[in-house]
mmCIF file as gemmi writes it, N, C-alpha and C atoms, coordinates in Angstrom:
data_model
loop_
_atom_site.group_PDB
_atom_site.id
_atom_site.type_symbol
_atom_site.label_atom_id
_atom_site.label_alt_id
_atom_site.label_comp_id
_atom_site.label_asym_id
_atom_site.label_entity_id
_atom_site.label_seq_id
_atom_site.pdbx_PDB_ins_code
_atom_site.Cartn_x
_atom_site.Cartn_y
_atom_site.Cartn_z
_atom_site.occupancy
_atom_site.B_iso_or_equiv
_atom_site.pdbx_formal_charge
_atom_site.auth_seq_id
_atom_site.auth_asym_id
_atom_site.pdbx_PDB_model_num
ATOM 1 N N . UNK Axp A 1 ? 71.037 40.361 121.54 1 0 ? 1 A 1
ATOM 2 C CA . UNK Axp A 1 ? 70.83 39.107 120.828 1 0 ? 1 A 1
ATOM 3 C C . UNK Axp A 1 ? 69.493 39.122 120.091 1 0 ? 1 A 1
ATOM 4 N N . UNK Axp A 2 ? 68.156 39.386 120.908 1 0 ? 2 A 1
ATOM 5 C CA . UNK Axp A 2 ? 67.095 39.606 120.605 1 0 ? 2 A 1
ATOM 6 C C . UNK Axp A 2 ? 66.75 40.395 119.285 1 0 ? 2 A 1
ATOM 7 N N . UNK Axp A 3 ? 67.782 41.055 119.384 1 0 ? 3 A 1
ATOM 8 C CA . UNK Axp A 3 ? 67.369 42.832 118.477 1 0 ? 3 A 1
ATOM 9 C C . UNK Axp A 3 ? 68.362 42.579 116.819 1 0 ? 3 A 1
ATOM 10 N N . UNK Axp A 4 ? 69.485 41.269 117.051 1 0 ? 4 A 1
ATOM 11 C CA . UNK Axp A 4 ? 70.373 41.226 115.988 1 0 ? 4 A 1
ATOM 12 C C . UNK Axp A 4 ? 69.463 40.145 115.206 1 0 ? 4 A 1
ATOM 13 N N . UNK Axp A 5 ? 68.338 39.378 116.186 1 0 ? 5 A 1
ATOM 14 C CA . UNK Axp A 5 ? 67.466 38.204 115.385 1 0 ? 5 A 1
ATOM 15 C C . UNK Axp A 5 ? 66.105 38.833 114.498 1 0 ? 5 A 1
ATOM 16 N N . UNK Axp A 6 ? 65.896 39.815 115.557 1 0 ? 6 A 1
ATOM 17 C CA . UNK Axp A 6 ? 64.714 40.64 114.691 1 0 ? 6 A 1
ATOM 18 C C . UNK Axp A 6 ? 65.214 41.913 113.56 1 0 ? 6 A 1
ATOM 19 N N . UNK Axp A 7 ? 66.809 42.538 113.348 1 0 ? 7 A 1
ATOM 20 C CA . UNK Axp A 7 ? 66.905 43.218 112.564 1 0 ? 7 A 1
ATOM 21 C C . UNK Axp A 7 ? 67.235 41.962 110.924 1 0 ? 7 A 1
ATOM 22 N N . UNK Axp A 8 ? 67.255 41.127 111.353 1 0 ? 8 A 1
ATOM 23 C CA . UNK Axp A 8 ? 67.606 39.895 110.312 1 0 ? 8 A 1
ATOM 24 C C . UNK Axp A 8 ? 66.655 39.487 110.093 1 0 ? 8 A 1
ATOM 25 N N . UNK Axp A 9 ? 65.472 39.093 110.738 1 0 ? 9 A 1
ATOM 26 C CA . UNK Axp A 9 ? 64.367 38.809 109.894 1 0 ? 9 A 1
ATOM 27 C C . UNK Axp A 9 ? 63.341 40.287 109.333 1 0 ? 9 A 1
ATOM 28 N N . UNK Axp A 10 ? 63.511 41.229 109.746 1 0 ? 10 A 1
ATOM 29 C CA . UNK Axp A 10 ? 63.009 42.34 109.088 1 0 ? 10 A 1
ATOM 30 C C . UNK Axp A 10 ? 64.143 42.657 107.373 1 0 ? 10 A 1
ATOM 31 N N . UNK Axp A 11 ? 65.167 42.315 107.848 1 0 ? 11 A 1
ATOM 32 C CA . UNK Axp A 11 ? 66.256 42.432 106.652 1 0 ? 11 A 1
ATOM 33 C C . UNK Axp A 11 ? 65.434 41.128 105.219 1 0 ? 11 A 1
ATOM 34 N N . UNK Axp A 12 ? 65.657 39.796 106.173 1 0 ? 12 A 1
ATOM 35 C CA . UNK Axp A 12 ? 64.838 38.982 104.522 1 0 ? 12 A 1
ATOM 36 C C . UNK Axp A 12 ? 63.606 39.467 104.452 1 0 ? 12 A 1
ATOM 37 N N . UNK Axp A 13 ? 62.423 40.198 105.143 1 0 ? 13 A 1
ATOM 38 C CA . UNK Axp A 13 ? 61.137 40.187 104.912 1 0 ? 13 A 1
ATOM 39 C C . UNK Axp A 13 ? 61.705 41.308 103.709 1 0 ? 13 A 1
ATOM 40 N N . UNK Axp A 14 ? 62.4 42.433 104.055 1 0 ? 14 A 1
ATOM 41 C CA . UNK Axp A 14 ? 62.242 43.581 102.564 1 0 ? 14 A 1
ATOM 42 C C . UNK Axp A 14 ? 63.071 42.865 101.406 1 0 ? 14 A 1
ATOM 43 N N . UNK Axp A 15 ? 63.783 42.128 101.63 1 0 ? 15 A 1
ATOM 44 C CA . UNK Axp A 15 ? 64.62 41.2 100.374 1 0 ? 15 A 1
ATOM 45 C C . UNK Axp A 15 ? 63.523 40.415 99.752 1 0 ? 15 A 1
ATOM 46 N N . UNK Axp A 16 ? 62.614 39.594 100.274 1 0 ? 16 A 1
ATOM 47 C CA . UNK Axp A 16 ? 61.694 38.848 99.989 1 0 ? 16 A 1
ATOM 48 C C . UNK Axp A 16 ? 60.556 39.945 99.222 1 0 ? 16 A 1
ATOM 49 N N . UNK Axp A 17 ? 60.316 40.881 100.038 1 0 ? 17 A 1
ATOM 50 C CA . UNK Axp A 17 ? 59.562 41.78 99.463 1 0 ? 17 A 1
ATOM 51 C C . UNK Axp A 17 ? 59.557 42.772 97.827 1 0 ? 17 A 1
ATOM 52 N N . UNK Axp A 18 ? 60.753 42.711 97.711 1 0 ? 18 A 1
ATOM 53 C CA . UNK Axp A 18 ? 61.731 43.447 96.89 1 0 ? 18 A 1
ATOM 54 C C . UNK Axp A 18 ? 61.929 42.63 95.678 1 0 ? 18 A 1
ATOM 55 N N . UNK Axp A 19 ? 62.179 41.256 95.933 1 0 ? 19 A 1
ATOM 56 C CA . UNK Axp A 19 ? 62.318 40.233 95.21 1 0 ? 19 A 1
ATOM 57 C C . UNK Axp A 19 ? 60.79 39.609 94.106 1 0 ? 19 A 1
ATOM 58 N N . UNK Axp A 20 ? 59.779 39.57 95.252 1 0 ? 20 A 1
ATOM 59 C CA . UNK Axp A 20 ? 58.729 39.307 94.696 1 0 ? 20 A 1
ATOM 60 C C . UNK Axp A 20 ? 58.16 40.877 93.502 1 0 ? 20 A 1
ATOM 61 N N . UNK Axp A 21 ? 58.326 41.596 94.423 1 0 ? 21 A 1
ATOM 62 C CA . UNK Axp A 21 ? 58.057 42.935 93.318 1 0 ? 21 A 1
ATOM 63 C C . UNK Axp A 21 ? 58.862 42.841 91.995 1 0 ? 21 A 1
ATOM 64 N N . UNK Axp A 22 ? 59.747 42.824 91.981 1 0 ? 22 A 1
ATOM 65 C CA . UNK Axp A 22 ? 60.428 42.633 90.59 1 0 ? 22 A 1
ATOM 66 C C . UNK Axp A 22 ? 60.415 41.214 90.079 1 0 ? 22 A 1
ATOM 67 N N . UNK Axp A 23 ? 59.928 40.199 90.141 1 0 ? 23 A 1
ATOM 68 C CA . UNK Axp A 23 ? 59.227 39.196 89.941 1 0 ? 23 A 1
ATOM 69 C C . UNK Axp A 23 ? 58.066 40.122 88.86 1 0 ? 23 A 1
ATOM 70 N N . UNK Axp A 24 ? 57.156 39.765 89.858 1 0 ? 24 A 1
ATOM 71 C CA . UNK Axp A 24 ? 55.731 40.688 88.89 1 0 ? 24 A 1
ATOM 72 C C . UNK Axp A 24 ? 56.084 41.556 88.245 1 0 ? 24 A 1
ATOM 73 N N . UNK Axp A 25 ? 56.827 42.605 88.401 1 0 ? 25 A 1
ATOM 74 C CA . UNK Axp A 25 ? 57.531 43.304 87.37 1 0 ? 25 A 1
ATOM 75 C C . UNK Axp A 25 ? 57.474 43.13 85.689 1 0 ? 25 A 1
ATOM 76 N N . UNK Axp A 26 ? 58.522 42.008 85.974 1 0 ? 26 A 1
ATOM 77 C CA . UNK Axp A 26 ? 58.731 41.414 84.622 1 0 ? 26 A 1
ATOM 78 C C . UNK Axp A 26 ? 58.118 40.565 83.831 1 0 ? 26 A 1
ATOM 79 N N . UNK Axp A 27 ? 56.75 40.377 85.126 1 0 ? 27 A 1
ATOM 80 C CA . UNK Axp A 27 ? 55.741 39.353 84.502 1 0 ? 27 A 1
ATOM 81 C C . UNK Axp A 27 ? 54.436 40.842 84.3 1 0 ? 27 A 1
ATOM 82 N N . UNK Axp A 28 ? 54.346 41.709 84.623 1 0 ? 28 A 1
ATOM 83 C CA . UNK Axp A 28 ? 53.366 42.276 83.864 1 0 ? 28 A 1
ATOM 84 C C . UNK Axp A 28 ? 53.854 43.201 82.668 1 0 ? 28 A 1
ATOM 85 N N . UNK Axp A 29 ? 55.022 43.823 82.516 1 0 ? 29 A 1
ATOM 86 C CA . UNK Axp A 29 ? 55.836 44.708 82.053 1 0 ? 29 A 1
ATOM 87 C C . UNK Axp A 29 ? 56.158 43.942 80.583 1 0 ? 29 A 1
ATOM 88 N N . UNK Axp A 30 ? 55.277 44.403 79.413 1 0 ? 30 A 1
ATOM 89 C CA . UNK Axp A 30 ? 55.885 43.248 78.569 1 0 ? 30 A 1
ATOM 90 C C . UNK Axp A 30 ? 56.152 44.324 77.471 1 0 ? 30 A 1
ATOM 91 N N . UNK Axp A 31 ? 57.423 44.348 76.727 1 0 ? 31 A 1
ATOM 92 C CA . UNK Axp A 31 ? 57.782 44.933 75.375 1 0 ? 31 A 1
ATOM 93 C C . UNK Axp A 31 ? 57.335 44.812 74.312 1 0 ? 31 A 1
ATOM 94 N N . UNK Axp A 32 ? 56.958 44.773 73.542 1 0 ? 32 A 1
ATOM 95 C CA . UNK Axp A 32 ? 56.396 44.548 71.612 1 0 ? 32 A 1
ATOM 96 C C . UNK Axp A 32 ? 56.951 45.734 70.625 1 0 ? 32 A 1
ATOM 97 N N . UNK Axp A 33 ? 57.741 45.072 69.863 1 0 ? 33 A 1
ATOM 98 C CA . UNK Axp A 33 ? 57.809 46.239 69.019 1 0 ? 33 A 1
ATOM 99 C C . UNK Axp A 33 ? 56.473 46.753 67.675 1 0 ? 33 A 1
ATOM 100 N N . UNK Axp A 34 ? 57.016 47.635 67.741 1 0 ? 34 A 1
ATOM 101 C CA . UNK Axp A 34 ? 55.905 48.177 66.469 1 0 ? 34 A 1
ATOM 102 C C . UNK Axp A 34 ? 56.66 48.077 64.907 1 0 ? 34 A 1
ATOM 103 N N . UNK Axp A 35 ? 56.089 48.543 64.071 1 0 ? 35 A 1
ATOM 104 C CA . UNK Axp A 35 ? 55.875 48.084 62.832 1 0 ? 35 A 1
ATOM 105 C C . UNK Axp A 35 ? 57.348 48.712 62.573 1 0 ? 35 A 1
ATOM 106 N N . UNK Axp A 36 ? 57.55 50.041 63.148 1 0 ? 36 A 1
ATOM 107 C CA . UNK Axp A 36 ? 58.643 51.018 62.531 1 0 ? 36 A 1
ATOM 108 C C . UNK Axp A 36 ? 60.203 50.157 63.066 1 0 ? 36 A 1
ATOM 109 N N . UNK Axp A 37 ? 59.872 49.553 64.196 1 0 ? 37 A 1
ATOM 110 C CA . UNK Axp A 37 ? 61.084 49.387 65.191 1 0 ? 37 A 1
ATOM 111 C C . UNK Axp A 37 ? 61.26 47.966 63.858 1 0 ? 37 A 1
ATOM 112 N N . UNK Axp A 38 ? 60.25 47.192 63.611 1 0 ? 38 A 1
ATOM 113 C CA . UNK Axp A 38 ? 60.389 45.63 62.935 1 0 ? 38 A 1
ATOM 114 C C . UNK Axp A 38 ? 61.371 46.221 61.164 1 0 ? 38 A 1
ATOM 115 N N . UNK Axp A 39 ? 60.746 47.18 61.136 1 0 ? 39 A 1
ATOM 116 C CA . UNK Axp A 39 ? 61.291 47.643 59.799 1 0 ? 39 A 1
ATOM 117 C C . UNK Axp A 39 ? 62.786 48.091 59.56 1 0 ? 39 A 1
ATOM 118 N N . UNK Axp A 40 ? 62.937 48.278 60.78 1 0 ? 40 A 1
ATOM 119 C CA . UNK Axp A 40 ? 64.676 48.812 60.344 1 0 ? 40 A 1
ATOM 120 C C . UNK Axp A 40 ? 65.691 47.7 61.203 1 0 ? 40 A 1
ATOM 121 N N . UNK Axp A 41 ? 64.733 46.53 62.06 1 0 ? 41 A 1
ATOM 122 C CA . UNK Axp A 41 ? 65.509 45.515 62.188 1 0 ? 41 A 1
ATOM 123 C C . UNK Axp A 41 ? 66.093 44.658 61.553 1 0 ? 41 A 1
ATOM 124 N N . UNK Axp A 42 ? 64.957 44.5 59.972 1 0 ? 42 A 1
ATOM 125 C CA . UNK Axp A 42 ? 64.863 43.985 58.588 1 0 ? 42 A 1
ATOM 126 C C . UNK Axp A 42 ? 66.178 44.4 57.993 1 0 ? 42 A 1
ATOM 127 N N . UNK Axp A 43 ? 66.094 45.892 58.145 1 0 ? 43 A 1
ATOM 128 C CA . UNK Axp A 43 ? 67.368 46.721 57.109 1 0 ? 43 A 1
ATOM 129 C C . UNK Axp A 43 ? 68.133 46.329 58.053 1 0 ? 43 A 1
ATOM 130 N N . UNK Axp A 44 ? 68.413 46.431 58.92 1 0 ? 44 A 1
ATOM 131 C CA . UNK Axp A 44 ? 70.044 46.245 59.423 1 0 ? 44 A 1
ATOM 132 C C . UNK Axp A 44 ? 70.207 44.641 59.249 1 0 ? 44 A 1
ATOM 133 N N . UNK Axp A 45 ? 69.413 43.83 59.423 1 0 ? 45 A 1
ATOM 134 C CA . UNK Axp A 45 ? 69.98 42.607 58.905 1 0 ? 45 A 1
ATOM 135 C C . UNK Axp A 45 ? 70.383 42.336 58.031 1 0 ? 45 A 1
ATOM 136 N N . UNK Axp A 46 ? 69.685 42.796 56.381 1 0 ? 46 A 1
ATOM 137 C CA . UNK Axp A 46 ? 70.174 42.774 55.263 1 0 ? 46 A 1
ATOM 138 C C . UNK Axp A 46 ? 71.068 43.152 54.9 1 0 ? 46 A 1
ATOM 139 N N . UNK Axp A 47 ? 71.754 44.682 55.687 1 0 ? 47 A 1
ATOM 140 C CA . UNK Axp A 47 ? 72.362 45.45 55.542 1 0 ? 47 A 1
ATOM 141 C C . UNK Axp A 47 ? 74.037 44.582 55.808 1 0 ? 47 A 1
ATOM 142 N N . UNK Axp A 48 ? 73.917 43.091 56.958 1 0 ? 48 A 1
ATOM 143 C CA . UNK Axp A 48 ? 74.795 42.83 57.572 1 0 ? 48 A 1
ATOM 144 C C . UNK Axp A 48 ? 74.972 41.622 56.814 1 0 ? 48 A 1
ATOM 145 N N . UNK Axp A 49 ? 74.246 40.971 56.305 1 0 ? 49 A 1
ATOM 146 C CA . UNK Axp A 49 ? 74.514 39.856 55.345 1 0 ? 49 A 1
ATOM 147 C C . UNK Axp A 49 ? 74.953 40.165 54 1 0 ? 49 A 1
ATOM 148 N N . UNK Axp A 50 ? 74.688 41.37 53.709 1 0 ? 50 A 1
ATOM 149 C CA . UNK Axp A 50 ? 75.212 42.135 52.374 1 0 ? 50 A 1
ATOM 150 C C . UNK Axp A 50 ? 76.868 41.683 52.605 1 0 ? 50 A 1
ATOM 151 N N . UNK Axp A 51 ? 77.169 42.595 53.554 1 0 ? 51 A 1
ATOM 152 C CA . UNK Axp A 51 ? 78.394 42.887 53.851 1 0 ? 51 A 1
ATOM 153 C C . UNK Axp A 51 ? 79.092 41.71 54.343 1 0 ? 51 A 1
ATOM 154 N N . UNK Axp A 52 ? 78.78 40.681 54.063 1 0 ? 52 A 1
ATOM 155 C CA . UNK Axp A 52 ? 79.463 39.179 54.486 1 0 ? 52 A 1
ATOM 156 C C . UNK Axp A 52 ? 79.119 38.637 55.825 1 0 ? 52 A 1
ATOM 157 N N . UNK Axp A 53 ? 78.089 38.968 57.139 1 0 ? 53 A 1
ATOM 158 C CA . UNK Axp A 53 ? 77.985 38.671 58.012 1 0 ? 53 A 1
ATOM 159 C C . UNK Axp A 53 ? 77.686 37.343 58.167 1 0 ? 53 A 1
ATOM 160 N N . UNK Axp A 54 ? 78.234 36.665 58.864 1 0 ? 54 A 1
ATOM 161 C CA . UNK Axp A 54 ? 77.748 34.824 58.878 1 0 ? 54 A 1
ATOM 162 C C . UNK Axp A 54 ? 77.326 34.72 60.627 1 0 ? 54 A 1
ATOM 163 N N . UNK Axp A 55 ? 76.524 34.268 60.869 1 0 ? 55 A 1
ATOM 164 C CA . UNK Axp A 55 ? 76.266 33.974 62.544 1 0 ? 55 A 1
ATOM 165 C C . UNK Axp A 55 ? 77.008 32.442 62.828 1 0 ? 55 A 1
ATOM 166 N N . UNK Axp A 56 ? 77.791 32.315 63.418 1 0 ? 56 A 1
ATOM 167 C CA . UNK Axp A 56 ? 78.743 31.34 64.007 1 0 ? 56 A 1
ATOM 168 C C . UNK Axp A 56 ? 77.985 30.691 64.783 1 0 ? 56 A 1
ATOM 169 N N . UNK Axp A 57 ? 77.85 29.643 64.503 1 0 ? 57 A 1
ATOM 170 C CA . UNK Axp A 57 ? 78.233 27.914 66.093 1 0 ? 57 A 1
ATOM 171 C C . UNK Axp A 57 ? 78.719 28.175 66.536 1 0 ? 57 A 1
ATOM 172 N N . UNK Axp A 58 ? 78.496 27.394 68.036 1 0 ? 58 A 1
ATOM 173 C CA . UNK Axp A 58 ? 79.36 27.448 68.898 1 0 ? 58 A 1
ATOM 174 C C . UNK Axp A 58 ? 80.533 26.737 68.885 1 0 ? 58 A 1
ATOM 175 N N . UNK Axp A 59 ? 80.553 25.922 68.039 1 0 ? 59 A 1
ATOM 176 C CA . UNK Axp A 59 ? 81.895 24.804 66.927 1 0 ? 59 A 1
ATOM 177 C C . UNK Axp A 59 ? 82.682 26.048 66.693 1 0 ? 59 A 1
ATOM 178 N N . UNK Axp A 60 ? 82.044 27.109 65.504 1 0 ? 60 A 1
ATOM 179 C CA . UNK Axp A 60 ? 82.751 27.608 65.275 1 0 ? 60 A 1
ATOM 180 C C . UNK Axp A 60 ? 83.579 28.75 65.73 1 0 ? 60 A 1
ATOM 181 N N . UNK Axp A 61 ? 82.928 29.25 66.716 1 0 ? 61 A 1
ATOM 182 C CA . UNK Axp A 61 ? 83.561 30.235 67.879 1 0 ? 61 A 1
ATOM 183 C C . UNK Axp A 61 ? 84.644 29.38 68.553 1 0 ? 61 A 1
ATOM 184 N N . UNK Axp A 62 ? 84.525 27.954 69.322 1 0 ? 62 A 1
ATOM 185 C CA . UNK Axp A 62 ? 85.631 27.199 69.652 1 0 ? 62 A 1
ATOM 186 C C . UNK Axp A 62 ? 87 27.479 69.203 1 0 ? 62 A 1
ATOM 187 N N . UNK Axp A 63 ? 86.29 26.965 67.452 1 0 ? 63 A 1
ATOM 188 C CA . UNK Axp A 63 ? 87.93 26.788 66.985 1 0 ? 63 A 1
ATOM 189 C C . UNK Axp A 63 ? 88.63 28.336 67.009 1 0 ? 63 A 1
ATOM 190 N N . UNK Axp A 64 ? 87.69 29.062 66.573 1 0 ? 64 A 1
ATOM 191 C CA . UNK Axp A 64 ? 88.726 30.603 66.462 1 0 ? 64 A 1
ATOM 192 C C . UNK Axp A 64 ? 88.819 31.364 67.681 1 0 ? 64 A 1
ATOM 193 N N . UNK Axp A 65 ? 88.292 30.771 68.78 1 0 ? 65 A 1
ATOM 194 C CA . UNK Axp A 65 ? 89.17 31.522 70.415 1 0 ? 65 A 1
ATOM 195 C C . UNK Axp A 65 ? 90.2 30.23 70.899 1 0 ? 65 A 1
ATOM 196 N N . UNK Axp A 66 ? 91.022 30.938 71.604 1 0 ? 66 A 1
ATOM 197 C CA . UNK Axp A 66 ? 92.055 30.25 72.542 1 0 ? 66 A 1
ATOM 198 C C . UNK Axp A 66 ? 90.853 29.513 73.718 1 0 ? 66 A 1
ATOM 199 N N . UNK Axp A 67 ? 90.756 28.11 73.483 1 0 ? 67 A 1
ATOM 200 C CA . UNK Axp A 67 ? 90.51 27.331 74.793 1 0 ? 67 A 1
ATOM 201 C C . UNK Axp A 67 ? 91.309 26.721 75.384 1 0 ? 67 A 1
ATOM 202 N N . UNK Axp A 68 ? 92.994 26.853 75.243 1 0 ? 68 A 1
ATOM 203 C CA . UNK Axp A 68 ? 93.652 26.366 76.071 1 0 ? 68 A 1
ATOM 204 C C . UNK Axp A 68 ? 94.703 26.711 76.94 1 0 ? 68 A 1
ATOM 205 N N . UNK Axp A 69 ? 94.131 28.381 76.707 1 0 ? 69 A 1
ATOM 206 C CA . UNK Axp A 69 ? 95.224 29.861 77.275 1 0 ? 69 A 1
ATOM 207 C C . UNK Axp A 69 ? 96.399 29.941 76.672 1 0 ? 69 A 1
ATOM 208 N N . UNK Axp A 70 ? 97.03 30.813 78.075 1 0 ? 70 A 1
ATOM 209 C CA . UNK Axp A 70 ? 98.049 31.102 77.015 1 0 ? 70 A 1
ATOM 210 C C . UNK Axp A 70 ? 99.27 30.669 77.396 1 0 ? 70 A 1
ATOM 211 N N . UNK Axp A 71 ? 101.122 30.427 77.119 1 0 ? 71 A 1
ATOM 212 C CA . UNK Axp A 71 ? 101.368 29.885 77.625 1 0 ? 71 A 1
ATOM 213 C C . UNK Axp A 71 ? 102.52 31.592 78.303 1 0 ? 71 A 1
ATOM 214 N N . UNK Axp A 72 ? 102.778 31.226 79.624 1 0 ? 72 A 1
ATOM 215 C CA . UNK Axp A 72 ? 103.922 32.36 80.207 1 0 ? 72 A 1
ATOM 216 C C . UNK Axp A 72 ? 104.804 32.703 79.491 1 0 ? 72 A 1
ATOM 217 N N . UNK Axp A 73 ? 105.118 33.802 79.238 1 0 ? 73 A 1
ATOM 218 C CA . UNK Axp A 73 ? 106.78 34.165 78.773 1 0 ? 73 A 1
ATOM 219 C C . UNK Axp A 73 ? 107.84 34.067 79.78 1 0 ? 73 A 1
């Protein structure tokens, strides 16, 4: 009994432990792009509005998926 209460609190202490580490993680770990990465994000955008790209609402995603399934055959 003793030994199933202490392998369970040794179990949340490394979950807790584990948890907080990747916490800080993502709070010191920070991305930025550079000039080269910003430059060809530019071109592929242009590249996609050339070509007719429109960014959709969520209105407009609604109407063109099935929100009311489908019906059995």
């Amino acid at each position: 009994m003793f030994g199933t209460i202490i392998a369970l609190a040794i179990f949340f202490a490394v979950a807790l432990v584990g948890w907080a580490l990747a916490e800080l993680k993502g709070k010191t770990c920070n991305y930025e792009k550079n000039d080269d990465e910003e430059a060809v994000d530019q071109q592929l955008a242009e590249q996609l509005h050339k070509n007719g790209f429109v960014e959709l609402s969520i209105k407009d995603v609604i109407k063109s998926i099935s929100t009311k399934g489908f019906k059995a055959v």
